[in-house]
C-alpha positions in Angstrom: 108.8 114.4 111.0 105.8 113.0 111.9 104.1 113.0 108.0 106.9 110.4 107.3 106.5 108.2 110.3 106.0 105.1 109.3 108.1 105.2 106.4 111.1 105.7 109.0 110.4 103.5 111.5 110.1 100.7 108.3 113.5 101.8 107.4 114.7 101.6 111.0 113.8 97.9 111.0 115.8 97.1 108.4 118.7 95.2 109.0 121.9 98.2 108.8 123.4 96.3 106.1 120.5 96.9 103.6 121.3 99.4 101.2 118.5 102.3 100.3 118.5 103.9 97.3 116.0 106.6 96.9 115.1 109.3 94.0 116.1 112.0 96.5 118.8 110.3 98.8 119.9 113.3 100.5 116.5 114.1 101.9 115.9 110.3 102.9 119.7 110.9 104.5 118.7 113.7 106.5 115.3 112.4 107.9 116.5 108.9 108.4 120.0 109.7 109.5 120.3 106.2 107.7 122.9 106.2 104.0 120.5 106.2 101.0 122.1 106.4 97.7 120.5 107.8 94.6 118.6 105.4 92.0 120.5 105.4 88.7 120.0 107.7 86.2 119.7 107.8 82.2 121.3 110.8 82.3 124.2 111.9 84.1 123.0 115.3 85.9 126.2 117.6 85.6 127.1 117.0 81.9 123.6 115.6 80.3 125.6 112.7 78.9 123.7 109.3 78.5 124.0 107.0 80.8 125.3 103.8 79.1 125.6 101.7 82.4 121.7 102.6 83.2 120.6 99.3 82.1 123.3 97.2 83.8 122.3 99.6 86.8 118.7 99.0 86.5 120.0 95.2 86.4 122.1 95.4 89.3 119.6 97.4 91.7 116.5 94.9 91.2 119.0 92.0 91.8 119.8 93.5 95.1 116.0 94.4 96.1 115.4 90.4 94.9 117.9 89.1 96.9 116.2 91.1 100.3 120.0 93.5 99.6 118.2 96.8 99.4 115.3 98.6 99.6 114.4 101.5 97.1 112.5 104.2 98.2 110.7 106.8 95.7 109.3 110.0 96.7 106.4 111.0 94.3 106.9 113.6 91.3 110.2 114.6 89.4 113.1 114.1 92.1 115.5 116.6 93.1 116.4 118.4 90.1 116.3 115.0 87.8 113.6 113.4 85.9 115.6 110.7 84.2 116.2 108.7 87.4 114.6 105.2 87.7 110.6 104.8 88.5 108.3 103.0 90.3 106.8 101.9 86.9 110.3 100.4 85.7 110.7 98.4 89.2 107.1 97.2 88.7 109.0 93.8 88.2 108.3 90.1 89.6 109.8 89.2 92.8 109.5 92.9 94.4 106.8 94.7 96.0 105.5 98.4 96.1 104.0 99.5 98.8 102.8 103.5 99.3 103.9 104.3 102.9 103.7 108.0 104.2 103.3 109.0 100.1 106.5 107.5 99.4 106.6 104.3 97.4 108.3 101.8 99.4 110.3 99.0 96.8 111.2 95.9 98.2 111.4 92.1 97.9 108.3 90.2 97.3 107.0 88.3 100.5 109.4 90.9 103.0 108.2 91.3 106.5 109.0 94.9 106.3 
């Protein structure tokens, strides 16, 4: 897909061992052929239940995008069926970039070459 190359070939540069989560991981799967795994959510999307891990998640998934770990990538509008799932505006932290690449928001560590 062409209207998402440069988004891909950044993700193809990554090392294989960073992780990348995404607001719509299954699309990101299927274009990238690369694992993406979904950002957390406040709500759980089959019962509705809250979340109580979301914070500890939220936590856990900047720590990793700090560290250089991951790479979070966030397509624009309500995702897949779910708008309770982590935003740009809540990774808008220090330490990590946003970049807009191919419409997508592309999260990663501050300073990263990528």
């Amino acid at each position: 897909p062409t209207e998402q190359a440069q988004l891909l070939a950044r993700l193809d540069a990554l090392p294989a061992d960073t992780v990348v989560f995404s607001n719509d991981a299954t699309t990101l799967y299927f274009l990238s052929e690369r694992p993406a795994v979904s950002v957390p959510a406040r709500r759980w999307q089959e019962s509705e239940a809250v979340n109580e891990g979301f914070d500890d998640e939220l936590a856990d998934l900047v720590d990793l995008v700090r560290e250089g770990r991951a790479v979070v990538v966030l397509y624009p509008g309500p995702a897949f069926f779910n708008d309770d799932l982590v935003t740009a505006a809540e990774l808008d932290v220090a330490g990590i970039d946003q970049v807009e690449v191919d419409g997508a928001v592309l999260v990663m560590a501050a300073g990263s070459p990528t």
